[in-house]
Structure formats: C-alpha cells, structure tokens
N, C-alpha and C positions, 0 to 999 in steps of 0.2 A: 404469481407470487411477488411480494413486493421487496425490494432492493433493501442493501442496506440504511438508505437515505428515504426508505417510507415509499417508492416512486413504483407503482403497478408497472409491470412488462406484458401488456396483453390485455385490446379489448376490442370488444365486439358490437357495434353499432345494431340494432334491430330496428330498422325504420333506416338505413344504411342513405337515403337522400336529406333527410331531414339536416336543415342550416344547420338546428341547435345541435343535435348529434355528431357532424361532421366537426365541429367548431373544438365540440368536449373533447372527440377523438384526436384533433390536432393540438389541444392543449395538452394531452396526458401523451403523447409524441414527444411535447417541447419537456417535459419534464420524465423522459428518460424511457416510455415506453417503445418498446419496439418491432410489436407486432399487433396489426388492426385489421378486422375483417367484417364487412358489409353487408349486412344481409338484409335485400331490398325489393321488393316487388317489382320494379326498373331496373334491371342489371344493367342494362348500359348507362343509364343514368350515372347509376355509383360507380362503374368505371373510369368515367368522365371524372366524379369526386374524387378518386381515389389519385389521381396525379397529384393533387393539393397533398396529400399526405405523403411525409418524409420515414415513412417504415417500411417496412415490410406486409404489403396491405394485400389481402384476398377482397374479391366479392361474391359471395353465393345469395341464391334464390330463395324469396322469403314466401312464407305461403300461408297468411293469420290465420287461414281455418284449419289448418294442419303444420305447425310448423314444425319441421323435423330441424333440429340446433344440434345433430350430431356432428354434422359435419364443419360447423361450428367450432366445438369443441374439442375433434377429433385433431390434435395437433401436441406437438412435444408442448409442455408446460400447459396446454389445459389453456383456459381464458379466464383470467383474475377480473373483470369488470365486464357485465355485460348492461350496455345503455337502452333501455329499452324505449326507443323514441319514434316508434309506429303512432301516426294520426294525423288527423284533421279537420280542421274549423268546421266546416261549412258541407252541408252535404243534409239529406232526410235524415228523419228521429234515426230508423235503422239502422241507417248505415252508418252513422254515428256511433252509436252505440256497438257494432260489430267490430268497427276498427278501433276505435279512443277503448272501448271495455273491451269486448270479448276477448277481441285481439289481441289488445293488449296482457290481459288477463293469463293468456294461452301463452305467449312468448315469453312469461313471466313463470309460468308451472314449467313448460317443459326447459328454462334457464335454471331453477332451482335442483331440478333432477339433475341434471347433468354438472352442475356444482356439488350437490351431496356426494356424487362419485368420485371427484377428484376431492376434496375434503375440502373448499375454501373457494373464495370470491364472492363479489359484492356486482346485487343486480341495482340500477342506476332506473327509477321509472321516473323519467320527463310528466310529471303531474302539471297541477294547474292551478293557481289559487281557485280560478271556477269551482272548485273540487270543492272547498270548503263548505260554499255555500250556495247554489246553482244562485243565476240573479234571472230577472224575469226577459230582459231585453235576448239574453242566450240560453235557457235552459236547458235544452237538448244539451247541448254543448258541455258542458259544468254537470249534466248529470252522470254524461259517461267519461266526465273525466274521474267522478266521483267512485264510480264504478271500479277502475281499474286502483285509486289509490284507495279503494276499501281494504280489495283486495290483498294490496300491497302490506298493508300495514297488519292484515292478520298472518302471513307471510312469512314478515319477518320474527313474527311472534314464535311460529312455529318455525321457525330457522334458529331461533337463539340455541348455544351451544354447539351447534351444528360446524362453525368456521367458515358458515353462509350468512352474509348480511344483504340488508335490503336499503337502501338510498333512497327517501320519494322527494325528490325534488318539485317546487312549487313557485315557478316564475311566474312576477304579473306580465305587463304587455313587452311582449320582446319582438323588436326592429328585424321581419323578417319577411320574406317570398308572401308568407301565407299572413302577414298582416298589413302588407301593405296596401294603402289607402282607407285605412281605417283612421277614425279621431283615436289619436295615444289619451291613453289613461296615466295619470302620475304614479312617477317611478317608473315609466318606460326606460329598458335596458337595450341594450344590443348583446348578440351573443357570447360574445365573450367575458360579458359580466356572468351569464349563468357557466359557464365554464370553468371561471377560474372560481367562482363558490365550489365546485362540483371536484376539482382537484382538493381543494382546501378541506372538504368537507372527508372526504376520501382520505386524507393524512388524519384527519381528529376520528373518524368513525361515527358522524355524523348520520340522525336518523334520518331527519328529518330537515328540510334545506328549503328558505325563502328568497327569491331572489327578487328585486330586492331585499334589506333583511327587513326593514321597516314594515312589510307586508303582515308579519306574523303576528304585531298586535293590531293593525287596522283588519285584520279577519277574524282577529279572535272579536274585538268588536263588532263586527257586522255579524258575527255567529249569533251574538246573543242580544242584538235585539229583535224584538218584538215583530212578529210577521208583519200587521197593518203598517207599521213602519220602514220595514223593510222593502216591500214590496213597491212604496210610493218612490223610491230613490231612483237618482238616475242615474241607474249605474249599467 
C-alpha cells in the first residue's frame, strides 16, 4: 500500500538477479519502501544482491514453468509492486521464447491472482522496445519480448477496476552484464535511468513507460513503415 507521500512499501523482484530489477528494487527502498523479496532461479546469486539493499529483503526460489508467488506474497501488507524482470538475450528460438514469453507470461498470471486477493498492487513487466517491432538482426529476441508484453497489456485491460495495474515498461539499450560488448544503439541508458522512470511512473499510474522517452515516437515510426523498408535497416 502506498504511503501518504505516494511511496509503495513492498516489492517483489521476479528475475530477483536481474541489474535492472535489482536497481528498481533499490530505488523504491530510496524512496521510502521497506520490504523486498527476490525470487530467482540462483538463490545464492540474489543472496549475494540482496546485501546491496537497505530493507528488509527475503529471497525465495523461482520456478518459470511453475511458479508458485505464494510465498511471495504470503506476508503482513501483501506486495504492492511486483517487477517482473525474468529473461534473456541470447539463447535458441525456444528458450527464448520459454523464458522472455512464457515465463514471463506465467509470473505475471499467477502475480495478478494473488493481487485480486489482497485488492491492489501494480505488476512492473521489464519489456523491450524489441517488442514493438521485432528487427531482423534479433528477431527471436523482440519476438518473445513481444510475447509477454501482449500479454501484459490485455492484462491490464482485464484488471481495470480491479485495484490491479499493470506497468509494461520498454527500455532501449541499457548498460548492463547482459549487454555488454555489444555496439550501443542511441539513447543508450544505464540502469538507473529506467528506474527512476519506473518510480515516477508509479506515482502518475503510468501504463505505459519508454525509456528513454524519446523512444516512443521513433518506434511509433518504425511501426509504420513499410516492410521492404524496414527490413533493409540497420538496426
């Protein structure tokens, strides 16, 4: 539930090693949160994370083809923000697709259940500009990013009036583990830019979140041109 000053007291990382998740999680600490819990496929990994953060932080065992988020959520106040930041670049079509979609997809139904019970909270999906429009150089990639913010956004649809909201945030190249030695694309950020949109965004009730913001009309342009055109870019 959020304070009198707008400030969430409680949130739940889903992808509990991810930079950018970790980053969100200790920005919404700095702004007054005070309870964070990790839930990661590397438990000791997020152990390790979880000394960086100044709260009162659990880590439990995440499991994409099954994840049980009761234990989660099983706590006095419930989890007012869950981030859901399972995935990864690089890897076969499938697997891809299992973790960036399905996975994602799964952490995101069984997060909405267990917010319809306690009445309220907002689930956070780390998207992808990929999403908007897959490009040819990474398609797998951008397709199952596509995937989970489909998802996301019929979601929130069917959450409205609920006192459940849905966040799809949509960072382009962000300065991280998983991108480094890559050529940066313009408007490369570091994490903490998509963070502090992610807090800000979170005090307005924001659906939808670019980070950059400038991304939002350079994809709505790339949407709508022409395949033959599109396809020839080097993007």
């Amino acid at each position: 539930m959020k304070d009198a000053l707008g400030s969430v007291q409680s949130v739940a990382v889903f992808g509990g090693t991810s930079e950018i998740g970790l980053d969100i999680a200790r920005a919404l600490v700095e702004d007054r949160a005070r309870t964070v819990v990790l839930a990661a496929r590397d438990t000791e990994a997020a152990e390790r994370a979880a000394t960086s953060l100044r709260a009162d932080t659990d880590v439990v065992p995440l499991d994409l083809e099954r994840p049980d988020v009761r234990s989660v959520f099983d706590r006095p106040g419930g989890i007012d923000v869950a981030v859901v930041a399972v995935g990864q670049l690089d890897g076969d079509h499938a697997q891809l697709q299992g973790v960036n979609g399905a996975g994602a997809v799964a952490v995101m139904a069984a997060c909405a259940e267990e917010m319809r019970r306690q009445g309220r909270g907002t689930i956070v999906l780390l998207s992808s500009v990929a999403a908007d429009r897959p490009r040819v150089s990474n398609y797998p990639y951008g397709a199952s990013k596509a995937a989970a913010d489909a998802y996301a956004r019929g979601l929130r649809d069917e959450l409205a009036g609920s006192g459940v909201d849905v966040m799809i945030v949509r960072p382009g190249f962000v300065r991280t583990r998983m991108t480094a030695g890559m050529d940066e694309a313009p408007g490369a950020v570091d994490p903490p830019a998509v963070s502090s949109a992610v807090v800000d965004a979170l005090r307005t009730n924001r659906g939808i979140v670019y980070v950059p913001g400038f991304l939002r009309w350079v994809m709505l342009v790339l949407k709508l041109l022409p395949r033959p055109i599109f396809r020839r870019l080097p993007l």
